[in-house]
VOGU-3710 file (C-alpha; in Angstrom, 3 decimals, decimal comma):
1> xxxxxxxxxx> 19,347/-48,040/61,540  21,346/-49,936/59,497  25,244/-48,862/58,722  24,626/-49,258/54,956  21,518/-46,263/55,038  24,369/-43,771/54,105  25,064/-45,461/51,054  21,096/-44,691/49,766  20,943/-41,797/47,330  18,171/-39,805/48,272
11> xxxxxxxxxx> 16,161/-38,462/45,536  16,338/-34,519/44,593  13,554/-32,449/45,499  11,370/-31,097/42,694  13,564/-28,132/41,155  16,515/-28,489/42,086  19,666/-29,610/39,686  22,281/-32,153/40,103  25,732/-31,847/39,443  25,265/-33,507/36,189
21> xxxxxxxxxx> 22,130/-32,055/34,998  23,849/-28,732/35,554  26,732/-29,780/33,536  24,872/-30,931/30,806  22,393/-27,868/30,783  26,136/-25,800/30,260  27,157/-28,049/27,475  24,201/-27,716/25,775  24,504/-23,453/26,167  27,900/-23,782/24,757
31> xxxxxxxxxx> 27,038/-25,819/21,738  24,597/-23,258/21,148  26,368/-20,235/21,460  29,129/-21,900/18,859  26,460/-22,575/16,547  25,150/-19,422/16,478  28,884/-17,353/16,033  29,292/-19,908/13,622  26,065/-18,990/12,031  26,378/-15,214/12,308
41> xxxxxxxxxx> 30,280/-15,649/10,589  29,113/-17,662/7,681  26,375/-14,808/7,037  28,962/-12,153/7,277  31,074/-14,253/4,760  28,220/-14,076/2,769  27,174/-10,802/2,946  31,281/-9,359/2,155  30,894/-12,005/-0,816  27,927/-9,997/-2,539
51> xxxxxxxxxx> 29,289/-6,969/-1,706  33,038/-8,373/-3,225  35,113/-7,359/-0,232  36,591/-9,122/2,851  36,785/-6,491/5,605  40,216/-6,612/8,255  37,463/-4,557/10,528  34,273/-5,953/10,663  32,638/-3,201/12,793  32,721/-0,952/9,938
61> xxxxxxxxxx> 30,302/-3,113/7,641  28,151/-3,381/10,451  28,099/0,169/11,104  27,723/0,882/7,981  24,371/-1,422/7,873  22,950/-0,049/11,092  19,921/2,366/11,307  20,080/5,542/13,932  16,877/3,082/15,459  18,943/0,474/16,444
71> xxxxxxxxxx> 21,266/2,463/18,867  20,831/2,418/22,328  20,318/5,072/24,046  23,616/5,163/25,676  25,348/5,199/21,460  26,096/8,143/19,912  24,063/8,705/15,887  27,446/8,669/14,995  27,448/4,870/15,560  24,824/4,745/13,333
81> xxxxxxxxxx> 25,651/4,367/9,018  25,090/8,280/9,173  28,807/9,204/9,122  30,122/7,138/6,769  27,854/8,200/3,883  28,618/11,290/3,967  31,974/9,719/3,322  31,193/7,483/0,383  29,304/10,217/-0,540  32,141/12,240/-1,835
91> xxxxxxxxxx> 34,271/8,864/-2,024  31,829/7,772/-5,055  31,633/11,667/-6,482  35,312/11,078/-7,181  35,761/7,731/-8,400  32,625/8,265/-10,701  34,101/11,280/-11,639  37,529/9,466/-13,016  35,124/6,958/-14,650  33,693/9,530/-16,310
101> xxxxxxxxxx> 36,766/11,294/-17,467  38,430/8,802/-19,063  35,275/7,002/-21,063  33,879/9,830/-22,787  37,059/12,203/-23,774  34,384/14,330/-26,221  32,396/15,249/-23,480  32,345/18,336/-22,242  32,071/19,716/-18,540  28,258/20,205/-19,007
111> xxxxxxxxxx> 27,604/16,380/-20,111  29,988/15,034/-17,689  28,196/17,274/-15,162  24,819/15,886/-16,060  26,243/12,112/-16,292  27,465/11,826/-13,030  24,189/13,713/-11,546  22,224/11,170/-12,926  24,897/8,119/-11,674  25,011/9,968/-7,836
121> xxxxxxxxxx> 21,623/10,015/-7,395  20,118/8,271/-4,495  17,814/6,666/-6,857  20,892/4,984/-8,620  22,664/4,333/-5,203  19,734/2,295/-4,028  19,351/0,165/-8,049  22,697/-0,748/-6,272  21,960/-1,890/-3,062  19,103/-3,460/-4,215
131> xxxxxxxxxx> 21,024/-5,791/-6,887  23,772/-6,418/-4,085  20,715/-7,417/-2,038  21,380/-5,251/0,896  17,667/-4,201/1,783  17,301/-7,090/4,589  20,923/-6,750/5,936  20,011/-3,373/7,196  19,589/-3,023/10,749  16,610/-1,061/12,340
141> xxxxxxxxxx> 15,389/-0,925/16,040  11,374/-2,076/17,099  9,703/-0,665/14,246  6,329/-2,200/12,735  6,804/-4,903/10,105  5,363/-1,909/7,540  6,992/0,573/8,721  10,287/-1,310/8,775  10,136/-1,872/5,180  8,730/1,369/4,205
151> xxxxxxxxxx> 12,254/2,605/6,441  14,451/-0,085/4,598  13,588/1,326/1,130  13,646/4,873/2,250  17,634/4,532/3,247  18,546/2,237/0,867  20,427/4,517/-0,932  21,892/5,525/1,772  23,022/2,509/2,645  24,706/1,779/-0,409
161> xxxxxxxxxx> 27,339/5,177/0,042  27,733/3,960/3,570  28,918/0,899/2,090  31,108/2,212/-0,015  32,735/4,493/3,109  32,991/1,286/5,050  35,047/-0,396/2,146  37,218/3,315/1,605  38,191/2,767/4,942  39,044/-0,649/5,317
171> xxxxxxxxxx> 40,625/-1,225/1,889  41,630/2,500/1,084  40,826/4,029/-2,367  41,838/0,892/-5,067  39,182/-1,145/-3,189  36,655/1,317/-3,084  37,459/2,168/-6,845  36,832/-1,811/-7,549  33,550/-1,575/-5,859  32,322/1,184/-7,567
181> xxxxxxxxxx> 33,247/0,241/-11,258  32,126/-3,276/-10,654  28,573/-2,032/-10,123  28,411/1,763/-11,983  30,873/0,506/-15,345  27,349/-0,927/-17,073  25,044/2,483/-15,868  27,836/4,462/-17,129  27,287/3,463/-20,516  23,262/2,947/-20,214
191> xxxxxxxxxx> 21,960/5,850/-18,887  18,555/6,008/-17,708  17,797/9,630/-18,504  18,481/12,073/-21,642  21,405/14,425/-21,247  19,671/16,882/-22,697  16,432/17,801/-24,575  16,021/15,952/-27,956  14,960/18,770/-30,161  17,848/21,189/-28,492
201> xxxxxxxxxx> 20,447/17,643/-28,951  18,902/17,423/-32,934  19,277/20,803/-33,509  23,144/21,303/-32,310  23,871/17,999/-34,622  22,370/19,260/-37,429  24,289/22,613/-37,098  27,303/20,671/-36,497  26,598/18,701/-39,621  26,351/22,872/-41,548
211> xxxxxxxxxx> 22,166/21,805/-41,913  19,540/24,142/-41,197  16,971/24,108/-37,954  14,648/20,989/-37,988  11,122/21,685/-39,051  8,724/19,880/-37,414  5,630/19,494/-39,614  2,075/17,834/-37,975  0,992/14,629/-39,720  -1,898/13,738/-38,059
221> xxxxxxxxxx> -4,177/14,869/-35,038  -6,729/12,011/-33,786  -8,571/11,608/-30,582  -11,483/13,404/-28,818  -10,999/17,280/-28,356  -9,982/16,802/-24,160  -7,422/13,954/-24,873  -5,464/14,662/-28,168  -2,807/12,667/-29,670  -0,734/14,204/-32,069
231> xxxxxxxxxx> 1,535/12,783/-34,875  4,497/14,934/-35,734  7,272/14,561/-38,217  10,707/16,277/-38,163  12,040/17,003/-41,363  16,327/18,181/-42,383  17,297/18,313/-46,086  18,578/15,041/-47,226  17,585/13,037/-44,924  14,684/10,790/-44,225
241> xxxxxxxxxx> 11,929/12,327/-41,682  10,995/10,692/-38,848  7,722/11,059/-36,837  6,776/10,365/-33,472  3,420/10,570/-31,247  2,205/12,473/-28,241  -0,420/13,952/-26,304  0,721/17,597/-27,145  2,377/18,798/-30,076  5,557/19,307/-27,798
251> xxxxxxxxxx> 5,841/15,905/-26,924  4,867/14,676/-30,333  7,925/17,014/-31,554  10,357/15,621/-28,801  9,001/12,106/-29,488  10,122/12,326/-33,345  13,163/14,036/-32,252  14,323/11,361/-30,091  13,148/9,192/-33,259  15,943/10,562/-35,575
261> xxxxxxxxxx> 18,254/10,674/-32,935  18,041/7,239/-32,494  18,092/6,268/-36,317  20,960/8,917/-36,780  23,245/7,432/-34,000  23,347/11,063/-32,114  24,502/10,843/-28,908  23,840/12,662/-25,455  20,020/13,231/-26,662  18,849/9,586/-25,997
271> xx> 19,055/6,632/-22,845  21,400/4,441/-25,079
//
């Protein structure tokens, strides 16, 4: 055999990996790995960008996003967003509270009561999530695509006082306080819901104003005998009636009362 037979490279056999396909196969891990932490950081940029805080800890935004589903079973539910909305829970009772207090110095206990009721609500809490677009950040374990976003809108509200115990903690009240007047200063001053029922709201104005009880008066009834509409009109002395429709006289009456309300400027009795 010839001295120079040492010098022949003899091929690989079939599965096996040379020193540089090896090496390459690790750079290409690498790159991926970097691409995908730099990936996941620009979405949790993004993400503290809608929400309008940068979090020192980022653990608590994520725990704050994570469904008891997602655990393993080694985690305690505490791991899960469960504990910190019963924080921002109370944390948005208060702040909504001194919102409360100091735009509407009229009102008394009883409205501000009913106004911050209707601004706690899970209902509300979830309008908020929703506009911060938080319902696909949430994180569930293997659930059905359905069920996952039947679960998604379910705790969506939930979600939202989590977030706001995630940001209590991280930034302390004033950025908690920012969050929650940021996105509750507008429903504040729009509420959804009456305060109160419009006849009761009419007749307290008008007995504020020294007028007697309204007296509501039927107009009109038209309509087959099983489906009714009525057309009532409420009447005060020296002012202009004002009429309203409805598929009982009740609601006809409440209709017309919200009506004048409306026309009179009366507030607590309306959404405006």
């Amino acid at each position: 055999m010839s001295d120079d037979a040492s010098d022949i490279t003899t091929p690989l056999a079939s599965g096996e990996a040379g020193p540089q396909t090896e090496a390459g196969g690790k750079a290409v891990e690498k790159k991926k790995r970097t691409r995908a932490k730099s990936g996941s950081k620009a979405a949790a940029a993004a993400l503290e960008a809608r929400i309008g805080h940068q979090f020192a800890d980022g653990a608590l935004l994520v725990t704050a996003l994570t469904h008891v589903s997602a655990l393993k079973p080694t985690r305690k539910r505490g791991d899960s967003y469960q504990r910190l909305e019963f924080l921002g829970d109370h944390v948005l009772g208060l702040i909504v509270s001194d919102m409360l207090f100091r735009a509407f110095p009229n009102a008394d206990e009883g409205e501000l009561s009913k106004r911050l009721a209707d601004l706690v609500r899970k209902e509300s809490c979830a309008d908020v999530a929703k506009s911060l677009g938080l319902l696909d950040d949430i994180k569930l374990g293997a659930v059905g695509a359905g069920a996952g976003a039947r679960l998604r809108k379910s705790v969506l509200g939930d979600i939202c006082e989590a977030v706001i115990g995630a940001v209590f903690l991280d930034g302390g009240y004033k950025a908690a306080a920012e969050f929650v007047e940021r996105n509750w200063s507008e429903r504040m001053h729009k509420l959804r819901r009456p305060l109160r029922d419009p006849k009761t709201t009419l007749q307290e104005w008008a007995q504020g104003k020294g007028l007697p009880t309204p007296i509501y008066r039927e107009v009109e009834r038209t309509g087959p005998h099983h489906d009714p509409q009525f057309r009532i009109a409420v009447e005060l002395p020296g002012l202009e009636s004002a009429e309203g429709m409805g598929g009982s006289k009740r609601a006809a009456e409440k209709a017309a009362a919200s009506a004048m309300i409306a026309r009179e400027g009366v507030g607590g009795g309306s959404n405006e």
